[in-house]
N, CA, C and O atoms as CSV, one atom per row, in Angstrom:
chain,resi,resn,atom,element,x,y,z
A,1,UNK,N,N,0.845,-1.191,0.000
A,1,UNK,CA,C,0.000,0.000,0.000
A,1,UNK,C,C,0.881,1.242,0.000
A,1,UNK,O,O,1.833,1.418,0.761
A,2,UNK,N,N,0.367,2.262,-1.141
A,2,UNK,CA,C,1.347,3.482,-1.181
A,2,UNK,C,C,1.070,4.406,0.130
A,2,UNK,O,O,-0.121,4.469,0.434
A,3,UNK,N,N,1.826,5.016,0.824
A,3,UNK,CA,C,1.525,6.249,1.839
A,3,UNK,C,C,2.252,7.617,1.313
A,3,UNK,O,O,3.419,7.905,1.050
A,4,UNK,N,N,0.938,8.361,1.282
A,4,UNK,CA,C,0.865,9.589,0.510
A,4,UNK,C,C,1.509,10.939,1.774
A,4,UNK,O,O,1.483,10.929,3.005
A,5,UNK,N,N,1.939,11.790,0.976
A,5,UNK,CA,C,2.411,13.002,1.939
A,5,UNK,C,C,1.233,13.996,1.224
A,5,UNK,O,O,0.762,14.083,0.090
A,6,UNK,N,N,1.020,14.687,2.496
A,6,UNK,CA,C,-0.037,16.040,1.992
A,6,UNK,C,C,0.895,17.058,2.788
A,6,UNK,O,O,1.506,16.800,3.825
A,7,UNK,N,N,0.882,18.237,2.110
A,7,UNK,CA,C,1.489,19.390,2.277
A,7,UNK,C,C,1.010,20.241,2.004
A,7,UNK,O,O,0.161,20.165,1.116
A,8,UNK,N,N,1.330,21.610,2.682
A,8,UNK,CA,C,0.614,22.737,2.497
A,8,UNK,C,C,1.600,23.778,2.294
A,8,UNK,O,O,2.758,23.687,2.702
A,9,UNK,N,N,1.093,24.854,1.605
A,9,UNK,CA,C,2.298,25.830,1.475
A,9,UNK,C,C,1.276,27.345,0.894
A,9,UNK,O,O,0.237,27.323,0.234
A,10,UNK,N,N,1.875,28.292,1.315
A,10,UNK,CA,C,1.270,29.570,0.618
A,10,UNK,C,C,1.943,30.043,-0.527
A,10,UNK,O,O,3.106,30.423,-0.663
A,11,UNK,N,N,0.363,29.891,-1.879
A,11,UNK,CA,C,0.318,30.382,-2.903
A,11,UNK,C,C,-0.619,31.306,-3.397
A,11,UNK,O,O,-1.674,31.410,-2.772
A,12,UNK,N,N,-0.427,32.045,-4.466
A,12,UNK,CA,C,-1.170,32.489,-5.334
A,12,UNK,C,C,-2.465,31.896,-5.401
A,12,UNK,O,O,-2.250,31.222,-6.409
A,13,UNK,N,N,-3.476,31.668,-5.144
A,13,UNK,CA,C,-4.956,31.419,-6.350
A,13,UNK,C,C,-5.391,32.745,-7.044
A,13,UNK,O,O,-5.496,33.885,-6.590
A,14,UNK,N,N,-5.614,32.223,-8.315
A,14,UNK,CA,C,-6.092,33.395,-9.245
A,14,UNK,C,C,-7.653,33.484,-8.484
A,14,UNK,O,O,-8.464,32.664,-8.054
A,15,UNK,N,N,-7.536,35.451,-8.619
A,15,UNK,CA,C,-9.093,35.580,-8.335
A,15,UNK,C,C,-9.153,35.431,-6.668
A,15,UNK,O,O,-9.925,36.067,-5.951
A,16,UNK,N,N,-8.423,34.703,-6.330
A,16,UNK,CA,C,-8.588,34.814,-4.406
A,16,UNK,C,C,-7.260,35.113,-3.514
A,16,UNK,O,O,-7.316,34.979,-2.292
A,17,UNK,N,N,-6.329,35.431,-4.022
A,17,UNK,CA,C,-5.262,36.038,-3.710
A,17,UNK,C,C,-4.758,35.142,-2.984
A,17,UNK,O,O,-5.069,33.972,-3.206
A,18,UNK,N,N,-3.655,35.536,-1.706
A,18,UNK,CA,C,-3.015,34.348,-1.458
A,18,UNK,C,C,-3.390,33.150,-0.370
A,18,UNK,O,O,-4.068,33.467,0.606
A,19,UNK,N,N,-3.032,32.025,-0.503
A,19,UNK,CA,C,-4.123,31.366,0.488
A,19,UNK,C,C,-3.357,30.100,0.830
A,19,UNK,O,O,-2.343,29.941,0.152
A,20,UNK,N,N,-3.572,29.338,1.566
A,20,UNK,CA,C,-3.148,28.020,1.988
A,20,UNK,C,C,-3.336,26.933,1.118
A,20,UNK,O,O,-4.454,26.418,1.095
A,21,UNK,N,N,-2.182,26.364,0.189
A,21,UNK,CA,C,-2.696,25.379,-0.433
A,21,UNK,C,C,-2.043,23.670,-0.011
A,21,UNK,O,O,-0.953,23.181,0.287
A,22,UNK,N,N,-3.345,23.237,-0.194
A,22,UNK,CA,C,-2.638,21.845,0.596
A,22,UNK,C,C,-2.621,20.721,-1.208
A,22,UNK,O,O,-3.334,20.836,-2.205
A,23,UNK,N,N,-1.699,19.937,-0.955
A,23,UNK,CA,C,-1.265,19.110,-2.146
A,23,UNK,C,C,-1.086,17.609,-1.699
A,23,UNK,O,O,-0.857,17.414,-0.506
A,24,UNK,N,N,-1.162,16.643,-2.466
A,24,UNK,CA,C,-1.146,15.559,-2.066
A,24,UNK,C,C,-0.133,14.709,-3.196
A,24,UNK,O,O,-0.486,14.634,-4.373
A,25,UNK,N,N,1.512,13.905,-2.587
A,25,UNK,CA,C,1.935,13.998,-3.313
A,25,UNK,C,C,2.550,15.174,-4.357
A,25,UNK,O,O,2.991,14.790,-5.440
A,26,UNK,N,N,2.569,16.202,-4.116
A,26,UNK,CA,C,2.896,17.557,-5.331
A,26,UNK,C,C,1.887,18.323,-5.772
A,26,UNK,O,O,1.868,19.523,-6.046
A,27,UNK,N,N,0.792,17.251,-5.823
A,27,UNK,CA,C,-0.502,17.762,-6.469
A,27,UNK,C,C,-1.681,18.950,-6.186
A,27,UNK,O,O,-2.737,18.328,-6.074
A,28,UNK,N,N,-1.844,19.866,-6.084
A,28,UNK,CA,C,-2.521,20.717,-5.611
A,28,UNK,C,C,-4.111,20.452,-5.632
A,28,UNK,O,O,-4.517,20.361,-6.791
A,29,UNK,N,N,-4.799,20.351,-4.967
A,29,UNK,CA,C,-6.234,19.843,-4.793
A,29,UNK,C,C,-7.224,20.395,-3.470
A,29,UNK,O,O,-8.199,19.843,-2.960
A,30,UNK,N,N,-6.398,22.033,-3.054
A,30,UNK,CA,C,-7.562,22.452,-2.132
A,30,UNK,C,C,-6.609,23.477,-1.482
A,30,UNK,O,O,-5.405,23.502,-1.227
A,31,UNK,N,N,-7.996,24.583,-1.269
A,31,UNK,CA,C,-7.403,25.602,-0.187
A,31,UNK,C,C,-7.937,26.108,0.870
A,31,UNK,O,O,-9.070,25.912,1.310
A,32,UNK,N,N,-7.204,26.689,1.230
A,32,UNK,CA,C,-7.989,27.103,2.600
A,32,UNK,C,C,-7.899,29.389,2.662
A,32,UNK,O,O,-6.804,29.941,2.551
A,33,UNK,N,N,-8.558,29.806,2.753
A,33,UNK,CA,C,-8.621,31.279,3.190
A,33,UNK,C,C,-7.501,31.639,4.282
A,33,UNK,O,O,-7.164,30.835,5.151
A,34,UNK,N,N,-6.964,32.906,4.153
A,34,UNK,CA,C,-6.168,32.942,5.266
A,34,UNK,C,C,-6.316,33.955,5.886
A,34,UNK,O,O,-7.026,34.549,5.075
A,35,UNK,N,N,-6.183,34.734,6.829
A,35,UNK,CA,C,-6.393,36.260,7.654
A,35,UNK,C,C,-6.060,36.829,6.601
A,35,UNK,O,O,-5.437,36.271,5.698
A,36,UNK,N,N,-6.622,38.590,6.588
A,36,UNK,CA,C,-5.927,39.706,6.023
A,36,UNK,C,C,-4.748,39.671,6.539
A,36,UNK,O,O,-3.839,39.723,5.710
A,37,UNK,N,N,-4.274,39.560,8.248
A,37,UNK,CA,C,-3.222,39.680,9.118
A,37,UNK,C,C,-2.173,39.062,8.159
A,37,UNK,O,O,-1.294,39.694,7.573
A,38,UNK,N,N,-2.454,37.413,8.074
A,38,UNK,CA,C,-1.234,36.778,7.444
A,38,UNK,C,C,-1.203,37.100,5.775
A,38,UNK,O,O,-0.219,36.823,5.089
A,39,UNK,N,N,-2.131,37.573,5.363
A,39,UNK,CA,C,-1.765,38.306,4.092
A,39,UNK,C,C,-0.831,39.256,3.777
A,39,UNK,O,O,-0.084,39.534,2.839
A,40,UNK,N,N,-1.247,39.849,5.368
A,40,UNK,CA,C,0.308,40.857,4.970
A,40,UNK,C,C,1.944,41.041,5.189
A,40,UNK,O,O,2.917,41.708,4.836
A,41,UNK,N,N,1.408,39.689,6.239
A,41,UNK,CA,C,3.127,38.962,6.262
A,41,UNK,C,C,3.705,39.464,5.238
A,41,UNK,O,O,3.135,39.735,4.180
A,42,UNK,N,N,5.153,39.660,5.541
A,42,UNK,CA,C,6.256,39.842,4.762
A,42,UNK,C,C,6.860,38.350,4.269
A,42,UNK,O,O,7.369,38.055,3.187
A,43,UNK,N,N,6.652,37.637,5.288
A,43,UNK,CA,C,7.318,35.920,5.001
A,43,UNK,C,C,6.198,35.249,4.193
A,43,UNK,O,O,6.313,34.489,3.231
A,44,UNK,N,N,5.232,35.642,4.723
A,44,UNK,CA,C,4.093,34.978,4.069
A,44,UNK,C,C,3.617,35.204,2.648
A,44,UNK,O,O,2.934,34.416,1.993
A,45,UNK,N,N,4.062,36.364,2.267
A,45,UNK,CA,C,4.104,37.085,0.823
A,45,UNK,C,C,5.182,36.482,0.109
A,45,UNK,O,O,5.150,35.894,-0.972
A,46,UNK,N,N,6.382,36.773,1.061
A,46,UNK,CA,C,7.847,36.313,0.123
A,46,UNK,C,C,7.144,34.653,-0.623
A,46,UNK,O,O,7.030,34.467,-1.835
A,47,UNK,N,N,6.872,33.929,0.144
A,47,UNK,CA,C,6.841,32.344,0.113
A,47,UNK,C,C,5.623,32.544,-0.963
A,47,UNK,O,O,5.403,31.782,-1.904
A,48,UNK,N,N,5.187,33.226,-0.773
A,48,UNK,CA,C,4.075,33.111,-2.296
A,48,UNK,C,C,4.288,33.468,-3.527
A,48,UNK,O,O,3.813,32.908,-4.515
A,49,UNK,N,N,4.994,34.394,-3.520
A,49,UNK,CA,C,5.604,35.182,-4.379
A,49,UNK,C,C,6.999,34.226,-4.936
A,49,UNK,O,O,7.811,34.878,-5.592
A,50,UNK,N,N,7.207,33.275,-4.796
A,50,UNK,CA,C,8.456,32.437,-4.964
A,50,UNK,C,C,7.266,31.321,-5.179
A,50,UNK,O,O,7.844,30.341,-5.649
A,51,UNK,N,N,6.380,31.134,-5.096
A,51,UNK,CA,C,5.843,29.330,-5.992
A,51,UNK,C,C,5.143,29.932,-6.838
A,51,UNK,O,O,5.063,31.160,-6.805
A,52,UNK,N,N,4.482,29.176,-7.787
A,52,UNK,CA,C,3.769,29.200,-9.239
A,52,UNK,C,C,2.086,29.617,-8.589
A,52,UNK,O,O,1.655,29.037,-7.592
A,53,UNK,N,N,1.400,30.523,-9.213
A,53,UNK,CA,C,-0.127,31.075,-9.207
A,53,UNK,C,C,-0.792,29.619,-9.495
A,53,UNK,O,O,-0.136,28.886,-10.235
A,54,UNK,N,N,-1.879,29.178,-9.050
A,54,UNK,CA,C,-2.567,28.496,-9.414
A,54,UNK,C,C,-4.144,28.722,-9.759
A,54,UNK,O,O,-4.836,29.438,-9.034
A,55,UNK,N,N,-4.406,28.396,-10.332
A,55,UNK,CA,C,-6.273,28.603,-10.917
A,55,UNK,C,C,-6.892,27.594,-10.664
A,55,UNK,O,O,-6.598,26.401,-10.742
A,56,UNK,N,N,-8.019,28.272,-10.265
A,56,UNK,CA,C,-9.459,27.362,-9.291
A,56,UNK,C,C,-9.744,26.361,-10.241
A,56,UNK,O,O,-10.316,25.362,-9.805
A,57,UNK,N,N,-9.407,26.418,-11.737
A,57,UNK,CA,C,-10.036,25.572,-12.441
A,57,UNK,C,C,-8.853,23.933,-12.609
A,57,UNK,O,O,-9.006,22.773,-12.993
A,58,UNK,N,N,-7.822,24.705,-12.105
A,58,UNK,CA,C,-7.016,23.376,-11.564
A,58,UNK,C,C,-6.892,22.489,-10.455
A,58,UNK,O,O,-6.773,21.278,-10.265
A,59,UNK,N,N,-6.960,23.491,-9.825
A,59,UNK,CA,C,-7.790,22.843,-8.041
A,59,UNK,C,C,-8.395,21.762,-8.636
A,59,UNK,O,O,-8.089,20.578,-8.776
A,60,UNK,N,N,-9.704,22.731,-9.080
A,60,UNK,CA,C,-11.413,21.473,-9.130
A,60,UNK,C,C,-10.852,20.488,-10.361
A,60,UNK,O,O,-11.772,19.769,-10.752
A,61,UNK,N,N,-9.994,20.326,-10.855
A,61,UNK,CA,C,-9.751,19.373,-11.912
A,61,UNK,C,C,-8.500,18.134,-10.901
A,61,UNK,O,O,-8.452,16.915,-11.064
A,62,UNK,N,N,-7.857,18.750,-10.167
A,62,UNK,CA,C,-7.047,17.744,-9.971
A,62,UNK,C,C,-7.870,17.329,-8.303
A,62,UNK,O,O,-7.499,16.348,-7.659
A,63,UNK,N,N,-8.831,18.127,-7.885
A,63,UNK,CA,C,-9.815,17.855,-6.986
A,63,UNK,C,C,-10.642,16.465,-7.251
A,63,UNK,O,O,-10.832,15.476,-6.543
A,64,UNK,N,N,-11.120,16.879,-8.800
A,64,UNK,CA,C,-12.185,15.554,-8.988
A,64,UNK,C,C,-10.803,14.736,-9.710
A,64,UNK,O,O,-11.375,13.759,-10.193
A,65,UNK,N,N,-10.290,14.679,-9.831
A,65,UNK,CA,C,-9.483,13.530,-10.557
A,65,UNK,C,C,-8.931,12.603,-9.210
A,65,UNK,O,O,-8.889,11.372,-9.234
A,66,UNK,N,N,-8.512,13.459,-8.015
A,66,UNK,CA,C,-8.583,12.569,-6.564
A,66,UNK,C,C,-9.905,11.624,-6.089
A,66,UNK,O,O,-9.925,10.663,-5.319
A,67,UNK,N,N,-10.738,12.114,-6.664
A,67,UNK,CA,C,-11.885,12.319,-5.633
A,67,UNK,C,C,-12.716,10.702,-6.772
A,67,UNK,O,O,-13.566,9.898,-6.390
A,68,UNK,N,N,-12.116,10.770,-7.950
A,68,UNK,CA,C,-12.568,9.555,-9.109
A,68,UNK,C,C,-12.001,8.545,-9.231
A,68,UNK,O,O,-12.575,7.560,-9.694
A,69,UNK,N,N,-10.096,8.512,-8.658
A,69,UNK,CA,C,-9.344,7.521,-8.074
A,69,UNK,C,C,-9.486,7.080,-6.644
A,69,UNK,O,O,-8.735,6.221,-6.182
A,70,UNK,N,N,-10.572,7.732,-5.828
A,70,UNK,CA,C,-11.078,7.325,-3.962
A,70,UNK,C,C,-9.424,7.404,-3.852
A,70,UNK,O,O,-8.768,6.385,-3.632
A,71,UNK,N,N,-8.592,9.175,-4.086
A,71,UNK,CA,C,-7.191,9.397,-3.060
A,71,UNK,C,C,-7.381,10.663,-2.568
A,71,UNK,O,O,-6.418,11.341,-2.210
A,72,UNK,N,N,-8.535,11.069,-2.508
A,72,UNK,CA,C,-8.920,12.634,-1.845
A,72,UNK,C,C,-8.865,12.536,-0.038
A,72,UNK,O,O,-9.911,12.363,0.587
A,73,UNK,N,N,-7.879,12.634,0.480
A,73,UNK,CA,C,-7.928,12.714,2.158
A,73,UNK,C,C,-8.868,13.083,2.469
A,73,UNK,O,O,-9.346,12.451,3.411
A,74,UNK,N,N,-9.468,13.923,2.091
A,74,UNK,CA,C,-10.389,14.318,2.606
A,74,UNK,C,C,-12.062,13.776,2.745
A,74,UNK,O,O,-13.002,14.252,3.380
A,75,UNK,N,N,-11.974,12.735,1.974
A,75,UNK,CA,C,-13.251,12.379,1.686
A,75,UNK,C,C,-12.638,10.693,1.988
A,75,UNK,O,O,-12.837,10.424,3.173
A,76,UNK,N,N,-12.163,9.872,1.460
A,76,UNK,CA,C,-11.164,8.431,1.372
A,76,UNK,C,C,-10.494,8.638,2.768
A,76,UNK,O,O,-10.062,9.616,3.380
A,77,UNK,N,N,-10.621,6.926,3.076
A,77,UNK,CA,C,-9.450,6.959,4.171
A,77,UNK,C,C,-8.193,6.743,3.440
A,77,UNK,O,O,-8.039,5.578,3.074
A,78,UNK,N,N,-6.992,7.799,3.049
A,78,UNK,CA,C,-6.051,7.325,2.642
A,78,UNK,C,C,-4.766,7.421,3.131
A,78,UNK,O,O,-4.606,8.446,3.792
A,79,UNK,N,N,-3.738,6.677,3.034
A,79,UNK,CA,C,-2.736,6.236,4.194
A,79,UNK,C,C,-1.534,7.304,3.902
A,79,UNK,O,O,-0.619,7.126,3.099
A,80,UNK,N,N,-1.731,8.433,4.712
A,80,UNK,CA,C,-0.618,9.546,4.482
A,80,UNK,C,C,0.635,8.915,5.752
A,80,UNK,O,O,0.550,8.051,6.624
A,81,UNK,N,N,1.908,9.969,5.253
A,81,UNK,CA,C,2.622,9.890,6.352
A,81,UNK,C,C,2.015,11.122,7.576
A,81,UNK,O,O,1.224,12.059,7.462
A,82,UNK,N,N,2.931,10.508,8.912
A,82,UNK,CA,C,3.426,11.281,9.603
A,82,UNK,C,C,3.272,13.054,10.226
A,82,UNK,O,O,2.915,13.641,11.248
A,83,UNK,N,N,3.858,13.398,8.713
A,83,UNK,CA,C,4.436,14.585,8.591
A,83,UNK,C,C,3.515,14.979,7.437
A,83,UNK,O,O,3.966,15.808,6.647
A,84,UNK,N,N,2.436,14.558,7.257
A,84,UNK,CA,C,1.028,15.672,6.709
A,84,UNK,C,C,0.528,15.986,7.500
A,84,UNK,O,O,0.505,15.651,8.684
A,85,UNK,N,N,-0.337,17.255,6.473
A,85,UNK,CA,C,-0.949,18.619,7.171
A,85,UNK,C,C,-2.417,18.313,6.193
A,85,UNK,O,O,-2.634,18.103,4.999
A,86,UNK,N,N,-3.234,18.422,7.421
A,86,UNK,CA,C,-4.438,18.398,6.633
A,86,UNK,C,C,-5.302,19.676,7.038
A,86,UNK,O,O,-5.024,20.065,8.172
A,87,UNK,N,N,-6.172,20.339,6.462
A,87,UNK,CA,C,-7.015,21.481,7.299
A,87,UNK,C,C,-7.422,20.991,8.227
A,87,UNK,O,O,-7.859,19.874,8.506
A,88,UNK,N,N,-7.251,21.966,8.773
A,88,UNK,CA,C,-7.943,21.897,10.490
A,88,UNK,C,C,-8.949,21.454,10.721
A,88,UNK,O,O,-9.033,20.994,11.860
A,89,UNK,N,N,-10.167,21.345,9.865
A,89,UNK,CA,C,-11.272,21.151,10.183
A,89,UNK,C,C,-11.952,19.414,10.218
A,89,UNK,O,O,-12.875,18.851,10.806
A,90,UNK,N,N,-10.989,19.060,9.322
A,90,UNK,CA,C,-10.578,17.624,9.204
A,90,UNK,C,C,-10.109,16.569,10.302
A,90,UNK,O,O,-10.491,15.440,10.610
A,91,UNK,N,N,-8.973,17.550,10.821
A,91,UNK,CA,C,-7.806,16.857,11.900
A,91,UNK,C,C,-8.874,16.065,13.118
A,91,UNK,O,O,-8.381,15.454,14.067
């Protein structure tokens, strides 16, 4: 059985500015909103400003492409390591 890493990191979304994106494997498949506060981080900007913009219409594509293989954490029980980060609301 494979065990998947989920990670999160602040990026770009087009249209919603910068936000928490969590990935599974590399893959980007969900975000989360973040304070105005941490919007205006200086670290929190730098680190966004250094990964690639992503568009909602890639989210929801590599969203349902998880979600059609049953490897969406969020919905599937699927066997991450350790050292994933899942939204909070999940945990």
């Amino acid at each position: 059985m494979w065990v998947y890493k989920v990670r999160c990191e602040y990026k770009y979304v087009e249209t919603q500015g910068i936000c928490l994106v969590y990935s599974i494997n590399g893959m980007d498949f969900i975000y989360d909103h973040i304070t105005d506060k941490e919007k205006e981080d200086p670290l929190i900007v730098a680190v966004a400003s250094s990964e690639p913009s992503i568009s909602i219409e890639t989210l929801t594509k590599n969203s349902e492409y998880l979600l059609l293989e049953e490897l969406h954490p969020l919905i599937f029980p699927v066997e991450i390591d350790k050292h994933s980060t899942l939204p909070e609301e999940v945990q």
